[in-house]
C-alpha positions as CSV (number, residue, x, y, z in Angstrom):
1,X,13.3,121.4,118.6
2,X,11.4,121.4,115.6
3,X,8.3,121.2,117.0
4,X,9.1,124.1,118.9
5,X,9.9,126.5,116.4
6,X,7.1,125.4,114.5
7,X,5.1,126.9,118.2
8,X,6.4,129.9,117.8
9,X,4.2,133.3,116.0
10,X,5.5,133.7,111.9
11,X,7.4,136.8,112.6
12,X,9.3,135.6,115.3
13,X,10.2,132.6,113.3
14,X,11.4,135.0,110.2
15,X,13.4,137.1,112.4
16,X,15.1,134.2,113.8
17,X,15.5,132.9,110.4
18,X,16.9,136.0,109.3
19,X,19.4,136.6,111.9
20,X,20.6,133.0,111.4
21,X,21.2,133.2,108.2
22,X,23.6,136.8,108.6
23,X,25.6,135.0,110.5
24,X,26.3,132.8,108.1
25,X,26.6,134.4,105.2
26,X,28.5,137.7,106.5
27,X,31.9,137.2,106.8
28,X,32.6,140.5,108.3
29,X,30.0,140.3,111.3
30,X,32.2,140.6,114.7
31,X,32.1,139.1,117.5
32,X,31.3,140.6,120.9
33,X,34.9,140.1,122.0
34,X,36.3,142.0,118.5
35,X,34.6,144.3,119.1
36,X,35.6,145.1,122.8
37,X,38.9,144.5,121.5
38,X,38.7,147.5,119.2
39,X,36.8,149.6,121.3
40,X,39.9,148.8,123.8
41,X,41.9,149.6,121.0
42,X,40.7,153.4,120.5
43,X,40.9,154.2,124.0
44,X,44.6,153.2,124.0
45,X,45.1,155.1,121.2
46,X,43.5,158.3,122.6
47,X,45.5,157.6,126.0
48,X,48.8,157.0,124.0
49,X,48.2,160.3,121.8
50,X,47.7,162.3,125.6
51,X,50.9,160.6,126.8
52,X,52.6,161.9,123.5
53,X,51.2,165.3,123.9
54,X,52.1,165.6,127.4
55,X,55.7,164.3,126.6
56,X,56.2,167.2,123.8
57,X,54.7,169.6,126.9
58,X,57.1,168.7,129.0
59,X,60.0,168.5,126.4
60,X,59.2,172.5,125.8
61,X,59.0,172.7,129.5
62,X,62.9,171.0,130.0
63,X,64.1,173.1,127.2
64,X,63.0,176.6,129.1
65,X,65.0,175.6,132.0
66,X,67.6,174.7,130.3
67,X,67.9,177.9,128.7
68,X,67.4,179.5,132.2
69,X,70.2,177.3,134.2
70,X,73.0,178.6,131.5
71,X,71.7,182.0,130.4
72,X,70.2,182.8,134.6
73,X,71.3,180.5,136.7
74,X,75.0,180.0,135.8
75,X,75.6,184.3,134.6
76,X,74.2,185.2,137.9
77,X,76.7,182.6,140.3
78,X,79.3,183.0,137.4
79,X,80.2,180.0,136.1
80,X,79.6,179.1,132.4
81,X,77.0,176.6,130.7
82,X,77.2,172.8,130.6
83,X,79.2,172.3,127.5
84,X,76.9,170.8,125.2
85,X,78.4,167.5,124.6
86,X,77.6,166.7,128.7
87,X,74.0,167.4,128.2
88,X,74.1,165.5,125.0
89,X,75.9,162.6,126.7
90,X,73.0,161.6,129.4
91,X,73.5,160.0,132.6
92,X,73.8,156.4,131.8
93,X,73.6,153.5,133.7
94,X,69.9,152.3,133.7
95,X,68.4,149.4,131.7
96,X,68.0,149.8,128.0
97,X,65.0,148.3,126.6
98,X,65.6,146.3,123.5
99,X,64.7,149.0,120.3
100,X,64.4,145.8,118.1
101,X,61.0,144.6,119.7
102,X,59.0,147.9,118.5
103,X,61.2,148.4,114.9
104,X,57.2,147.2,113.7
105,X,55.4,149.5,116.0
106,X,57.3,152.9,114.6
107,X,55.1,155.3,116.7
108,X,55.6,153.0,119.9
109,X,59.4,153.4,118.9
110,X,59.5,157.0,118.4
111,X,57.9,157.6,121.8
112,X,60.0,155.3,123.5
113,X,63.1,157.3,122.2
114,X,61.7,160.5,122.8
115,X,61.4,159.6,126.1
116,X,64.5,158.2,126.9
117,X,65.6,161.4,125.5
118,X,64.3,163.3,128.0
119,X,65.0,161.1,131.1
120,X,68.7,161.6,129.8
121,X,68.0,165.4,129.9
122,X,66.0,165.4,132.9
123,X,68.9,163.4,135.0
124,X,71.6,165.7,133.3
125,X,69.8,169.1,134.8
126,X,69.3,167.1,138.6
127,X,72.8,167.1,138.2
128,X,73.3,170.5,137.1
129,X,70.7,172.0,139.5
130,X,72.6,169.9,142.6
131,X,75.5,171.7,141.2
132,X,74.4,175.0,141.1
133,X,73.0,174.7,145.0
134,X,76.3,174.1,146.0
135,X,77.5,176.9,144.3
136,X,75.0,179.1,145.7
137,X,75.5,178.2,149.1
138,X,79.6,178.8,149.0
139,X,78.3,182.6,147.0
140,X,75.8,183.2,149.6
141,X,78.6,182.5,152.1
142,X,81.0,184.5,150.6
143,X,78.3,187.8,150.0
144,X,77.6,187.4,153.7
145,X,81.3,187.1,154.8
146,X,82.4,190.7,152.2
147,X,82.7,193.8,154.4
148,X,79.7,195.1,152.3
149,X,78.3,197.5,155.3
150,X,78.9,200.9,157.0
151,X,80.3,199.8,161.1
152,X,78.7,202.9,162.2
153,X,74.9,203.6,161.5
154,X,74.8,206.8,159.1
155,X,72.6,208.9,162.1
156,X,74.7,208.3,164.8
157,X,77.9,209.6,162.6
158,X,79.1,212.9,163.4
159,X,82.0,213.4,160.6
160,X,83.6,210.7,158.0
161,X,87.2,211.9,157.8
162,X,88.6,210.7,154.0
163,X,92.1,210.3,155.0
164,X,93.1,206.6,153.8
165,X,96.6,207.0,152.1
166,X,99.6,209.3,153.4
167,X,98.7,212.3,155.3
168,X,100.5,214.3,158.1
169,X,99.9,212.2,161.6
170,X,97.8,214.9,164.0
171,X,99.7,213.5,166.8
172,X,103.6,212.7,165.8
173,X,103.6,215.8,162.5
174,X,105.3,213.2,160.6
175,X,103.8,211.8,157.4
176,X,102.7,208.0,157.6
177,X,100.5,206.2,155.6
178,X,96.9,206.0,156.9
179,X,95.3,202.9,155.7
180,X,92.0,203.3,156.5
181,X,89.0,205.8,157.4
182,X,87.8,207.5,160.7
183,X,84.7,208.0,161.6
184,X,83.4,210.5,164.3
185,X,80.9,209.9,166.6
186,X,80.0,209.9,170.0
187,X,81.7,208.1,172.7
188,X,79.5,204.9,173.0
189,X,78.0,204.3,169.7
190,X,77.7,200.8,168.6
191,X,80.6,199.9,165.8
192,X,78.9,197.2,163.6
193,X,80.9,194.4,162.0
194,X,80.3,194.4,158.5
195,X,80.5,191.1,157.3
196,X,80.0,187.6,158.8
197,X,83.8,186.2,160.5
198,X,85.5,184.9,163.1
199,X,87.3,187.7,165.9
200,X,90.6,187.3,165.5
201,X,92.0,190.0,168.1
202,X,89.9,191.6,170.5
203,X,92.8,192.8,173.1
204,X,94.4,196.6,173.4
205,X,97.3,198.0,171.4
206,X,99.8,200.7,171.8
207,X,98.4,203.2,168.4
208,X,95.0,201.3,168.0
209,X,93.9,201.4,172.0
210,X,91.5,198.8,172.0
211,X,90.8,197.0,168.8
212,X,89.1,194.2,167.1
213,X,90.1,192.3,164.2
214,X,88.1,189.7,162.0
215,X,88.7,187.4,159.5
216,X,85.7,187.3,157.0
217,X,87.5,184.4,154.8
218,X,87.9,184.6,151.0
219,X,90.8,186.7,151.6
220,X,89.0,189.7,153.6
221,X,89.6,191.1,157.2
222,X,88.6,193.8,159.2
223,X,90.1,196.0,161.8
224,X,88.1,197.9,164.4
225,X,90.4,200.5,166.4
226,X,90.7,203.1,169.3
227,X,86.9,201.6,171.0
228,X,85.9,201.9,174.1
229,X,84.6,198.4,175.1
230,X,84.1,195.5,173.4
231,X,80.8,193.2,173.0
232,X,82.7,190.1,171.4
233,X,85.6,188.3,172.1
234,X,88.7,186.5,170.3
235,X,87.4,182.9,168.5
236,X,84.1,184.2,168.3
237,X,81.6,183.6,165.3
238,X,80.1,187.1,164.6
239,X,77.4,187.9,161.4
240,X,76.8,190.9,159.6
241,X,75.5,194.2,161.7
242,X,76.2,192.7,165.3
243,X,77.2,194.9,167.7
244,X,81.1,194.0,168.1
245,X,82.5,196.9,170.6
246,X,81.2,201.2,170.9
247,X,83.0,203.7,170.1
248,X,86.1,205.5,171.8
249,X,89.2,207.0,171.9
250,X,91.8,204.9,173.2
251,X,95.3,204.6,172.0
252,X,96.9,207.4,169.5
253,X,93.9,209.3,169.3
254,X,92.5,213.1,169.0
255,X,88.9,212.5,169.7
256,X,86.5,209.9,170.0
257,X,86.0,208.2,166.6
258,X,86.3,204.7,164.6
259,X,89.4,203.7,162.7
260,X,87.8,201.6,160.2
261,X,90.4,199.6,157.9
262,X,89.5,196.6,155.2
263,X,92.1,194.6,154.0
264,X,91.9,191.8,151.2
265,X,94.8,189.5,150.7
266,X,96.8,191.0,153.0
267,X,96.1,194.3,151.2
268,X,94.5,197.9,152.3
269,X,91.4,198.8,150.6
270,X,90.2,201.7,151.2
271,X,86.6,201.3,153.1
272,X,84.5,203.6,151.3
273,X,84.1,201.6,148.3
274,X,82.2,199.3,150.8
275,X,79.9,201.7,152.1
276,X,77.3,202.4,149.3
277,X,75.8,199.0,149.1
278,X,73.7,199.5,151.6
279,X,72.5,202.7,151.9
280,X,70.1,204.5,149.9
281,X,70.0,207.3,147.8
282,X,69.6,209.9,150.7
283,X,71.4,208.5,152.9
284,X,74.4,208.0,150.4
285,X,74.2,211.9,150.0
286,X,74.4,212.3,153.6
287,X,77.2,210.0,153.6
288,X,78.8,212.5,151.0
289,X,77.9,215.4,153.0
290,X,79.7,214.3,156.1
291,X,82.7,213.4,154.0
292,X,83.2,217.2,152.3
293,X,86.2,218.6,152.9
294,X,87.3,216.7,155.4
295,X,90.9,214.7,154.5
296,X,92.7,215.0,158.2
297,X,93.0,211.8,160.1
298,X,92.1,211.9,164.1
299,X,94.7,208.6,164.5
């Protein structure tokens, strides 16, 4: 050994010499696996610090939403917000990791509560969100069932007759309450249902000559009198704007035209405060135009 350091050139040997004795007499010098533990180190840091940021993101991200379920969501299918001790409150029921372990490691702590914070919220507004499906499906049912359309299309009607209420009967000169609206038009036109239902009558009466009743649930029916044919049948499942019978004038009638009544709860309505929802501005006027003047029943 000593012979063959003595072989080698003078400034090899120093260096050697040299680097041999730092290593001895520098306490701080690390060693190769130090320092790939450090260097480890920082990039856990740097991935812990993107982990926290993207936490806080998505903290701001939960908290918009949940200002949009109770202020949007919930107005609009009218129901009120989540009280606020059920958001507070979490879910429950999955394993809880022992706090004590990181009450050193105070930044590992604070990040492990934030995020059990938010999987609390997160599982809370699941909830809330399965919630408000289920709502929206019954409303959406229930906008689709509402009588919420004209049964005859505004350019095949002739004359809208505004005559629900008492009036003198054109047939019998007696007074008697007319509980709905006629509509004039030619002999054939479609009648539309206007909401979605089930047909409960479809069969001829004495005053109503051939009519066609519908139960749109949530307390709303229809009644389609004095047609000509009909293009349904009793039991059947009908949706908004199908063709459910044409026009006629059968029964206790003065021309051909549709006896149009609504009925919620077993109540009359009258029908025009239907009709405007889906018409627009022109043809509502129209609508009006047809209307003027005209307060004498053809039923």
């Amino acid at each position: 050994m000593v012979r063959a350091l003595k072989s080698l050139p003078l400034p090899v040997l120093a260096a050697l010499i040299a680097l041999f004795l730092f290593l001895i007499v520098n306490p701080n010098f690390e060693s190769l696996k130090d320092q790939l533990l450090k260097q480890e180190n920082h990039s856990l840091k740097a991935q812990l610090k993107l982990l926290e940021d993207r936490m806080h993101r998505s903290g701001e991200e939960l908290g918009e939403l949940i200002e949009k379920d109770d202020r949007n969501y919930r107005a609009i299918l009218d129901t009120g917000p989540l009280p606020a001790e059920v958001r507070a409150a979490g879910t429950g029921g999955r394993e809880k990791f022992d706090v004590e372990k990181l009450s050193f490691h105070p930044t590992l702590l604070y990040d492990y509560q934030l995020l059990s914070r938010l999987q609390s919220q997160m599982e809370v507004e699941v909830q809330s969100f399965a919630e408000l499906t289920t709502l929206l499906n019954k409303k959406l049912n229930m906008w689709s069932s509402r009588p919420a359309i004209q049964p005859i299309n505004n350019k095949h009607l002739k004359q809208l007759h505004m005559s629900f209420g008492t009036r003198m009967h054109p047939i019998y000169k007696v007074l008697k309450a007319h509980r709905g609206l006629d509509l004039a038009a030619r002999k054939g036109t479609p009648v539309y249902a206007t909401g979605d239902g089930i047909v409960l009558r479809a069969n001829t009466s004495g005053s109503y000559g051939k009519v066609i009743y519908i139960n749109h649930g949530y307390g709303y029916e229809t009644r389609y009198a004095h047609l000509s044919s009909f293009r349904v049948a009793e039991g059947d499942s009908i949706k908004r704007g199908q063709v459910i019978g044409l026009v006629g004038n059968t029964g206790t009638s003065l021309s051909a035209h549709l006896h149009y009544e609504v009925l919620y709860k077993d109540k009359h309505l009258n029908p025009i405060n239907f009709f405007q929802r889906d018409l627009s501005n022109s043809e509502y006027e129209r609508l009006i135009e047809l209307s003027a003047a005209r307060h004498n029943a053809l039923d």
